[in-house]
N, C-alpha and C positions, 0 to 999 in steps of 0.2 A: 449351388448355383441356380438361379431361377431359369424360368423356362420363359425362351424368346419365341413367339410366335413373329415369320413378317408375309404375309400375303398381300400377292396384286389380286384387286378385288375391284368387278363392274358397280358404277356407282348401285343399281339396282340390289346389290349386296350389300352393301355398305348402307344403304338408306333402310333395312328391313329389323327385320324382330332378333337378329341373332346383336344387336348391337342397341343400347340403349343409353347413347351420349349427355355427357353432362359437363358441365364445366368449371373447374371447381373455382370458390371464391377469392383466391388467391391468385388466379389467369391475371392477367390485365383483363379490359372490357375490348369488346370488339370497338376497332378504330379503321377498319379499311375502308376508304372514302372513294368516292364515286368513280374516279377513274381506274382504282385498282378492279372494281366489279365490274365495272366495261367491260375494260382489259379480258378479264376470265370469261365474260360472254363471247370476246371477238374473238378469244384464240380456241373456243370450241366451235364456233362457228364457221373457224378459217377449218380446221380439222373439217369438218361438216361438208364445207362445198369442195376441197379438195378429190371427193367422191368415192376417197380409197376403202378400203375394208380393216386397214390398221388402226390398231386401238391407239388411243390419246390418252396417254398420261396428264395428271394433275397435280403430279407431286406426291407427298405420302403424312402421313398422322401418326405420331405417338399417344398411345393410351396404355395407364394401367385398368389392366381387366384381368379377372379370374376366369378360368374355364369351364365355370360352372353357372355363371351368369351373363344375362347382358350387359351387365351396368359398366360403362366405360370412362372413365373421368378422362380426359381430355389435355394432356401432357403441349403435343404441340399440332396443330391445325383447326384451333379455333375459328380463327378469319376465314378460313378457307371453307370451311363447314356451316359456318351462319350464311355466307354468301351462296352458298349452293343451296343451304334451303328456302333461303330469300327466290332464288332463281326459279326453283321448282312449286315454290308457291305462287309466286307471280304467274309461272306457264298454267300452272291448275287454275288460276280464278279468270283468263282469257280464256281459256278452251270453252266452247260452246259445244263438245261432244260432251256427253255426261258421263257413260264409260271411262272416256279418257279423264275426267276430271276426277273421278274417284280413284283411278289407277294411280295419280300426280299424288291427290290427298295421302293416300297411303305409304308413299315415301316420304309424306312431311311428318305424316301424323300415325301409329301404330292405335290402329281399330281396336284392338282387345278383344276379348270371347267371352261371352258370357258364359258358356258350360261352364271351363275352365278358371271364372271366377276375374278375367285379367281385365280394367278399366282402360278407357284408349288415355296416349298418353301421347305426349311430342315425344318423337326421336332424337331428339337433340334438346336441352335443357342448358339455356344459358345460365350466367351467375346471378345470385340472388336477386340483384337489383332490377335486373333485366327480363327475368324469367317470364313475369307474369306479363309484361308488355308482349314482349315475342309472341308467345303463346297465343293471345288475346288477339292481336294485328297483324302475326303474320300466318300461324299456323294452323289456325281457327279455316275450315274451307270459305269461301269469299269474303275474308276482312281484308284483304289488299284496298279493294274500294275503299274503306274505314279507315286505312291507314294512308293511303292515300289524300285524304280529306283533312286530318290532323297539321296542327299549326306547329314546325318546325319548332319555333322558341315557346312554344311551351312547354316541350319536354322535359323530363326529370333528368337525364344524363345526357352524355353527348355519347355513349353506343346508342340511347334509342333515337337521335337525333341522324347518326349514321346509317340506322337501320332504315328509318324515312328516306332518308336523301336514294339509297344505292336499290330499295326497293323503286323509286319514283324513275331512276336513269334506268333504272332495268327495262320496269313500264312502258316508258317510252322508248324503247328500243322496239321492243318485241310486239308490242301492240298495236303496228301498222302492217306489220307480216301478215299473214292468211293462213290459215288454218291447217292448211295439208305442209306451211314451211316447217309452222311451230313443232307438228306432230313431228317431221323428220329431227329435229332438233331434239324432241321429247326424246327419239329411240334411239340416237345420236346420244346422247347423256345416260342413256337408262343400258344401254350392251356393250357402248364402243369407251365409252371413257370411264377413265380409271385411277384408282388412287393404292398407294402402296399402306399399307395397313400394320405398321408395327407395333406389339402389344405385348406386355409383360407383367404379371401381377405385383408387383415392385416398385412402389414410386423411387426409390431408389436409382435402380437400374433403369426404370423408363426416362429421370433425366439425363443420366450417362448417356444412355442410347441419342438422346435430341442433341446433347454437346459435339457425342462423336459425330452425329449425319451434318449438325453444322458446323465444324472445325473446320478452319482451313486449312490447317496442316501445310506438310509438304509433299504431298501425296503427290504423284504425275497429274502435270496440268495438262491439257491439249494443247498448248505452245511447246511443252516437250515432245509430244508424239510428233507434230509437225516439223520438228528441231529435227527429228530422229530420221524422218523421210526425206528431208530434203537432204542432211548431209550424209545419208546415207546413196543418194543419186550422184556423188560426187567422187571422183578419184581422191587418193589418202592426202595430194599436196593441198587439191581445194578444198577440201573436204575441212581439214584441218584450219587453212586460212579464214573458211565463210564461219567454222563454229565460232573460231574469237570475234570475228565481227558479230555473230548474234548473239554471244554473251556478253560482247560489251553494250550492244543495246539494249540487254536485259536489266544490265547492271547499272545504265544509266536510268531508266524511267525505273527501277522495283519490279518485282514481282508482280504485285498486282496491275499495277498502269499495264506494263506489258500485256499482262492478257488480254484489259481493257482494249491495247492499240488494235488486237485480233478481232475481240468485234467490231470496231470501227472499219477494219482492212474490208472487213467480209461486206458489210454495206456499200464503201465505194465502190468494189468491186460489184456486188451481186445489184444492187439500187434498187434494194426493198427490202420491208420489216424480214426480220427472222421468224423461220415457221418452227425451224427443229434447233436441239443444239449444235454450241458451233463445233463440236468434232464432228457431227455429221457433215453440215453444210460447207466449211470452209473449206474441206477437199474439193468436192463439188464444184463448189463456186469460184476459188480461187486458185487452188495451190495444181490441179490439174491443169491446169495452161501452164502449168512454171512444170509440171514430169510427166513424163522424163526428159531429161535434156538440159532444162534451163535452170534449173533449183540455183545456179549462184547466181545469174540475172533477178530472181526470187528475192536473195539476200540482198544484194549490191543497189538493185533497185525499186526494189519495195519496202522489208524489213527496216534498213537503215536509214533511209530519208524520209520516212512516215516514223523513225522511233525519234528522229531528230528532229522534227516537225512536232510532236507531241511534246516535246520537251522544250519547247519554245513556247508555246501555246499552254503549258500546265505553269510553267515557271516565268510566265511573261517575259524570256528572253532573248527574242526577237533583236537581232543587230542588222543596221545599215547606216550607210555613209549619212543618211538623213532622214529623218519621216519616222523612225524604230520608235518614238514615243507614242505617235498616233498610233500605230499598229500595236503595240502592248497594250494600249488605252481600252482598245477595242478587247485584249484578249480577256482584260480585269474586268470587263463588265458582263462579255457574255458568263465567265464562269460565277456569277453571281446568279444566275437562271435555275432552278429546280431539275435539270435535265441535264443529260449530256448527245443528246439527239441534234443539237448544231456541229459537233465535233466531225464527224468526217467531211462537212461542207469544208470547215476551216482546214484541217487537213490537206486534204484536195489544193486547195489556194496556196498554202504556204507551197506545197510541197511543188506544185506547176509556178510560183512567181514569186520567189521568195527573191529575187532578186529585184521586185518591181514594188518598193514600200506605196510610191502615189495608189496602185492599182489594188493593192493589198486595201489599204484605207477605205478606198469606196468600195472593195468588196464586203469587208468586214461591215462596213457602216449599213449596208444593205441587207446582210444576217443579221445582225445584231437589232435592225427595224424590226425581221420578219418573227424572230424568236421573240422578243420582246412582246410583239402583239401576240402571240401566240401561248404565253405564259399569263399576258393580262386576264386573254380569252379564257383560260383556263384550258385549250387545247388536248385531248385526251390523245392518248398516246400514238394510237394505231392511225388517225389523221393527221398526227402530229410526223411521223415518222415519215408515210405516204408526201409529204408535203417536199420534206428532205430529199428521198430516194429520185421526187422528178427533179428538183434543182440539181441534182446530182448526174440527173439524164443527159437534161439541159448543159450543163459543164460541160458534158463528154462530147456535145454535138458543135462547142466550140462560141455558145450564145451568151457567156462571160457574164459582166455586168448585164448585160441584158434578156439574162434568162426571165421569162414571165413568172418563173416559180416563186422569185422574189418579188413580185407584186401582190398589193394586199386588193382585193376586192372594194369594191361600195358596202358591202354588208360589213366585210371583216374590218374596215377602216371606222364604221360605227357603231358597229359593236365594240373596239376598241377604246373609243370614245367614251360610249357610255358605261363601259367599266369602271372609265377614270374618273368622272364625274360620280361615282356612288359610294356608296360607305366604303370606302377604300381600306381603312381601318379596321376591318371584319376577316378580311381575304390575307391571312398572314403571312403567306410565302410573296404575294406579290407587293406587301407597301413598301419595306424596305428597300427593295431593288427601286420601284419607282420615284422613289423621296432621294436616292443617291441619285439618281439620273438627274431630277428636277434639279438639285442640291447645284450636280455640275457646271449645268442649263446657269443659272442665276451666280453662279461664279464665274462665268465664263470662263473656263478655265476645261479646256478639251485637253482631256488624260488625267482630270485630278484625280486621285485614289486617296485613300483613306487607311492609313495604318493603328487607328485605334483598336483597343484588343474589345471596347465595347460597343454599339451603337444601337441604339431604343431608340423607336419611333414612340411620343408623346403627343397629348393631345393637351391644347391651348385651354379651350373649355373643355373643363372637367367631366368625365363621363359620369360620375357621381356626387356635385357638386350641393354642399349643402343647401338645407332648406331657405335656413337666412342668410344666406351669404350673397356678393353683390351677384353671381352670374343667375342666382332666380330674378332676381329684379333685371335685369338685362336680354334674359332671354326665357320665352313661355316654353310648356312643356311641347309643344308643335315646334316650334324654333330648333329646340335640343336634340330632336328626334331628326330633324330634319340634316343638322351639321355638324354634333359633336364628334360622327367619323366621317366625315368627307377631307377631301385632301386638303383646302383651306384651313383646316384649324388642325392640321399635324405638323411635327417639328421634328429633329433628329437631335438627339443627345450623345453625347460621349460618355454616360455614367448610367450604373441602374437605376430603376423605378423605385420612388421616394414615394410609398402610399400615401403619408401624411402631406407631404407637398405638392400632387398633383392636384389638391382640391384646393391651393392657396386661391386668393382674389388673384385680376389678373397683373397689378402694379407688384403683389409680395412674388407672384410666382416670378416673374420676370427677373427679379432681382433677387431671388434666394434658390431659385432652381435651373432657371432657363438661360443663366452666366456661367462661365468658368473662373478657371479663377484667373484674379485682377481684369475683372469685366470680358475678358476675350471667348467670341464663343467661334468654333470650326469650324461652323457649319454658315455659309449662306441664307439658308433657307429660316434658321433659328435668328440667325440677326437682322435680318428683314423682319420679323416679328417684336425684334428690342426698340424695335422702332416707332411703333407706334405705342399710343398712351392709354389707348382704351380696344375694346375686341367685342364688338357686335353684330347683329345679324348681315345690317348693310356690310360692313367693310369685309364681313364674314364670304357675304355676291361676289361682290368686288375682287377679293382676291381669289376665289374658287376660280373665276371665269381667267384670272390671268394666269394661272397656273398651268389650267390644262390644255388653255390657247399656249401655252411656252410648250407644254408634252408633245402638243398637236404637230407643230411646225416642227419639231425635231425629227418625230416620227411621218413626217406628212400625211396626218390624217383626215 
């Protein structure tokens, strides 16, 4: 049997000479993009000003290591360990103490000793590809500037591509702080926060071990523990009658959605981001006002009309005497969004006026504005949430359609805009949702959906269209750069990408790729384009401008 080592260990331990990470070339490459690195700066930060003296967890890492070395290969916490040293080398090349900047360096970077023979080395060694960049631009004391300075598309991968963007949001995070915030932050990361550190000389066993910590199993979830308190506050006849009603609400959303409903619960109730988990919080925040006492007012009117509320809203099915269309309409597009941070808004709504479809509509239609801009935005999580938690305030105080929270700003209404007006075609989570929107917008057709099992966004002008073919003669290399991903020359297809037929001219594509079959094409937005006989820069204005003037007035921007 091999030997499991698992210790909780202060980042200051974890960044030192007893551990010498590496990553082997088989990982994937680091991929965590901007808002996950936020993310991890805002929630040691929220730790930070909460003021308390309890340590912060960060999760934990698999590594096979032997006990006789440092040398750690790197099983699972990759992402999590590039970002932290991204984070700590960004703090070391702002600090203007020079103590303190050697202090940061030396968690990036292992000095070495000359007695001893030992060369200084990164503490962390990405995979091959990557290695020498990291090294070079991030781990190097003051290359952040350097790295800073480099031109996004020129990089050789997209981790080192990653590693720019989430060094630069870091950057600009931290960089307008002052000196004595950053340092608490420094000592804040360097004693109080902490990672669980499991390690085994066995790649074997060290994958077992990351299967088990991430299986789902059926291990007790905290919807059981709270099952167990609350029908344990009950005499044997309620007791008995509230468990079938939570098992049958269990049993209609699954397992998982269930638990999901629990952190939605815990937000409407609580109307703000989560700081800890929710077996902590949701006592706390919610299930104490239901014990002792009321645990089946708990069941009867929170559990079962927020499980039957979610299952209307997951399954789009929403019934009323009239109007049930618009209100599904609205539930198929918000769940087309990258998030599920509109959901307790929607919740809340059903669950107070579900008998009111007019009122539902303009609710819905009014989220479905605010998220939408907010996903165009690119909205990072922790203001994204904040955003929610006041409409959520706003609800409760009775200001309905008229909460301000659902109002977009002059800034937010053009920064909106000028999302949509840019290489929209670049930003892959957000064209597809916005070309089905547009799609609708030019059908007219409010609550159309889409049941194809495929749908590709294409581009009109070829992104790589040959040298002698007619779109060089039609359009200069400024012209291409300028539209080939702007909204005006994208389409929606129902089939996959045809390499060889995206570069057809624009008469063959139309008619060998851009039809289905017997000429019928689904989509609006693709037959408005069968329409015309030629595709240049003017008509190219031309329709850019009516397009996003169509986006504009939907969302009134």
């Amino acid at each position: 049997m091999q030997k499991l080592a698992a210790h909780e260990m202060p980042l200051h331990k974890v960044f030192s000479s007893d551990y010498d990470f590496e990553i082997p070339d088989y990982q994937r490459p680091y991929a965590w993009e901007e808002e996950q690195a936020v993310q991890l700066l805002t929630d040691v930060v929220e730790a930070l000003d909460r003021g308390t003296e309890e340590p912060y967890f960060l999760g934990s890492v698999v590594l096979v290591k032997g006990s006789e070395t440092p040398k750690a290969d790197v099983i699972d916490g990759q992402q999590r360990l590039t970002t932290l040293t991204i984070l700590l080398s960004v703090l070391r090349d702002l600090a203007e103490d020079p103590e303190l900047r050697g202090d940061l360096d030396r968690l990036v970077t292992e000095p070495g000793n000359r007695i001893r023979g030992l060369a200084p080395r990164p503490r962390l060694t990405l995979r091959h590809r990557d290695a020498e960049f990291f090294a070079k631009f991030v781990q190097t004391k003051g290359a952040i500037e350097a790295l800073l300075a480099l031109n996004v598309d020129t990089l050789r991968t997209d981790a080192q591509k990653a590693v720019l963007r989430n060094a630069a949001a870091l950057h600009r995070q931290l960089a307008v702080w002052s000196e004595d915030r950053r340092l608490s932050l420094v000592q804040m990361l360097g004693e109080r926060t902490y990672l669980v550190v499991v390690s085994t000389p066995d790649l074997d066993s060290a994958h077992r071990i990351f299967s088990v910590m991430n299986s789902r199993g059926l291990d007790l979830s905290p919807t059981d523990i709270f099952k167990s308190r609350i029908i344990g506050d009950l005499g044997p006849e309620a007791s008995d009658e509230c468990a079938i009603r939570w098992e049958d609400a269990e049993e209609a959303l699954g397992r998982d959605d269930f638990a999901d409903l629990f952190l939605h619960l815990r937000m409407i109730f609580a109307k703000k981001r989560a700081e800890q988990e929710l077996l902590k919080e949701f006592p706390e925040q919610v299930l104490n006002q239901y014990l002792p006492g009321k645990a089946e007012a708990f069941v009867n009117d929170v559990v079962r009309p927020y499980a039957d509320a979610y299952e209307q809203i997951r399954d789009t099915a929403y019934e009323a005497a009239s109007g049930a269309e618009k209100v599904n309409a609205w539930f198929e597009r918000l769940q087309q969004v990258d998030n599920n941070d509109w959901r307790p808004a929607a919740l809340w709504a059903l669950r107070h006026y579900e008998s009111d479809p007019v009122w539902l509509d303009q609710f819905l239609r009014a989220l479905e504005r605010l998220s939408a801009s907010m996903f165009i935005r690119r909205v990072y999580t922790t203001p994204r949430v904040t955003r929610y938690a006041e409409l959520l305030r706003q609800l409760d105080l009775g200001q309905g359609l008229d909460s301000p929270a659902f109002e977009l700003t002059d800034v937010e209404r053009s920064e909106t805009r000028t999302r949509l007006n840019g290489d929209l075609y670049l930003v892959g989570r957000i064209r597809k949702y916005v070309l089905l929107r547009l799609d609708e917008l030019l059908a007219r057709g409010q609550g159309v959906t889409y049941d194809h099992p495929l749908i590709t966004v294409e581009h009109v002008l070829p992104q790589n269209p040959k040298h002698d073919s007619q779109w060089a003669a039609l359009f200069d290399e400024d012209e291409r750069a300028q539209w080939t991903h702007r909204l005006g020359n994208l389409v929606l297809l129902n089939r996959s990408k045809n390499s060889a037929a995206q570069n057809y001219d624009f008469a063959a594509k139309k008619a060998k790729y851009f039809t289905g079959r017997g000429g019928v094409v689904p989509f609006a937005l693709t037959s408005q384009v069968l329409q015309h006989t030629e595709w240049t820069p003017d008509l190219l204005q031309g329709r850019q401008h009516q397009l996003v003037e169509m986006l504009a007035e939907e969302w009134r921007l």
